[in-house]
C-alpha positions as CSV (number, residue, x, y, z in Angstrom):
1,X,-16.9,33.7,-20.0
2,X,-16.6,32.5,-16.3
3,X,-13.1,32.1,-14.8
4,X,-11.7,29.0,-14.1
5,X,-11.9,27.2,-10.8
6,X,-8.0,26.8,-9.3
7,X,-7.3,23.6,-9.4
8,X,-9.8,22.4,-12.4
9,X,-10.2,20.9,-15.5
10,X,-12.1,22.0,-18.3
11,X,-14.6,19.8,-20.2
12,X,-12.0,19.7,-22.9
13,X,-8.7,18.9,-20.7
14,X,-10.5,16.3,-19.3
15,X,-12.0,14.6,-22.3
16,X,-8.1,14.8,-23.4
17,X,-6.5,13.1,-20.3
18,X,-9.2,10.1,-20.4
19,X,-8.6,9.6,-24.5
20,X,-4.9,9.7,-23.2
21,X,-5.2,6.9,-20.6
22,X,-7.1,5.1,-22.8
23,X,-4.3,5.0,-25.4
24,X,-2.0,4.5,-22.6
25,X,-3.9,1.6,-21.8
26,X,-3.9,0.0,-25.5
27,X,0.1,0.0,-25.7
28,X,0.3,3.9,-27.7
29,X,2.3,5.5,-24.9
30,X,3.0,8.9,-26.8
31,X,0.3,10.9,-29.0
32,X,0.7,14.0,-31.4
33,X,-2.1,16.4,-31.3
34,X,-3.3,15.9,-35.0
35,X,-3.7,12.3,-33.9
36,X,-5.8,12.9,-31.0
37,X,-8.2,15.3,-32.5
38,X,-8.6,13.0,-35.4
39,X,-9.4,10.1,-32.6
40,X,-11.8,12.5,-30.4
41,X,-13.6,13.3,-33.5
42,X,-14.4,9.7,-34.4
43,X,-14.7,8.4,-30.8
44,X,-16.7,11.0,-29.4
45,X,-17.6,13.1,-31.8
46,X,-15.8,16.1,-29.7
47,X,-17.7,19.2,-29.9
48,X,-14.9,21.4,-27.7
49,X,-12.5,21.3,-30.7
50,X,-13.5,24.3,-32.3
51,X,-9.9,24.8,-34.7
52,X,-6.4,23.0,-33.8
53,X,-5.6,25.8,-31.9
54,X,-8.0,24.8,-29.0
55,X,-6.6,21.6,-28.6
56,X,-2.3,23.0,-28.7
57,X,-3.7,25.2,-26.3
58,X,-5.3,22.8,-24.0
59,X,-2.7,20.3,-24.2
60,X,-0.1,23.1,-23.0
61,X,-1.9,23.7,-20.4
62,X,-1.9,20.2,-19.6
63,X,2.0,20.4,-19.4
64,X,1.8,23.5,-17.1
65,X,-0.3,21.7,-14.9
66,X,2.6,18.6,-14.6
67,X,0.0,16.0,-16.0
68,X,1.4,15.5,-19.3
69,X,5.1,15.9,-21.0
70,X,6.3,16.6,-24.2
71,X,9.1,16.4,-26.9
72,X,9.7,16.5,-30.5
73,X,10.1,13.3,-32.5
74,X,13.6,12.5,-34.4
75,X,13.7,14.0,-37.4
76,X,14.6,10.8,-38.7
77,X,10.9,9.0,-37.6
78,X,9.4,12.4,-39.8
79,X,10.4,10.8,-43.0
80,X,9.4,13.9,-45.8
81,X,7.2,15.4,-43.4
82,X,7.4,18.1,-40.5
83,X,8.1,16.7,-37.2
84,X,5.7,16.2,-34.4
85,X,5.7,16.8,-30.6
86,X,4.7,13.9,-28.8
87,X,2.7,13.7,-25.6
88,X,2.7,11.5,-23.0
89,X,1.1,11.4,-20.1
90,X,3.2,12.0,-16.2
91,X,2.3,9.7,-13.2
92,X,0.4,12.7,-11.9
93,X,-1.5,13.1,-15.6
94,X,-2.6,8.9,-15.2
95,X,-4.0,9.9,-11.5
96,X,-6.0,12.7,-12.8
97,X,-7.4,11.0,-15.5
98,X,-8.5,7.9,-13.9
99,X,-10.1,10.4,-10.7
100,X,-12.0,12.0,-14.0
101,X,-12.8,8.8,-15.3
102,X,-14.2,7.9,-12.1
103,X,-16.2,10.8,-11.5
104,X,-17.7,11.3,-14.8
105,X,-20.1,13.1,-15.2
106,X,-20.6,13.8,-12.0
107,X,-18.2,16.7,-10.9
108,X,-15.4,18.7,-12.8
109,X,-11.8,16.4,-11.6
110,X,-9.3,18.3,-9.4
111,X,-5.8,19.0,-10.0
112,X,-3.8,17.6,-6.8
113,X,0.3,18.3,-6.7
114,X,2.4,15.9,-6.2
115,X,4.1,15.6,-3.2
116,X,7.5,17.2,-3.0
């Protein structure tokens, strides 16, 4: 498997950030990763989610990379069921996404830090 460019996004990463926005965009600030596979799945199709496990792992690296943050729910909004973490994406996460929106399909979006 090839290495990862520094500073890129996989195909998967990205597909998450734009589905994000988009949410964003419609008034759902926050997402839980059952959610948002169920959504890719029906929107796209999404081929890159092989098991659960590729999307927890995307989205944490997602959080590494400063463009998304997370938290658990209250146990209280769990009502009878485990609790979720919810994601939401940063400033930085909304710049990203909307540079990958823009450049789709032509090139793979760039991480850039935020200024300090």
């Amino acid at each position: 498997m090839p290495r990862r460019k520094r500073d890129t996004l996989l195909p998967l990463e990205t597909e998450i950030l734009g589905l994000a926005l988009s949410m964003r965009r419609a008034g759902h600030g926050t997402f839980h990763g059952f959610g948002l596979a169920q959504t890719m799945r029906e929107q796209s199709g999404s081929r890159a989610l092989t098991g659960h496990g590729t999307l927890y792992k995307a989205l944490g690296r997602l959080e590494e990379f400063g463009l998304l943050t997370s938290h658990w729910e209250d146990a209280a909004a769990a009502e009878g069921r485990p609790r979720r973490r919810q994601y939401e994406l940063t400033g930085q996460g909304v710049r990203v996404a909307e540079q990958a929106l823009d450049q789709a399909p032509a090139r793979t979006p760039r991480i850039v830090p935020e200024p300090a």
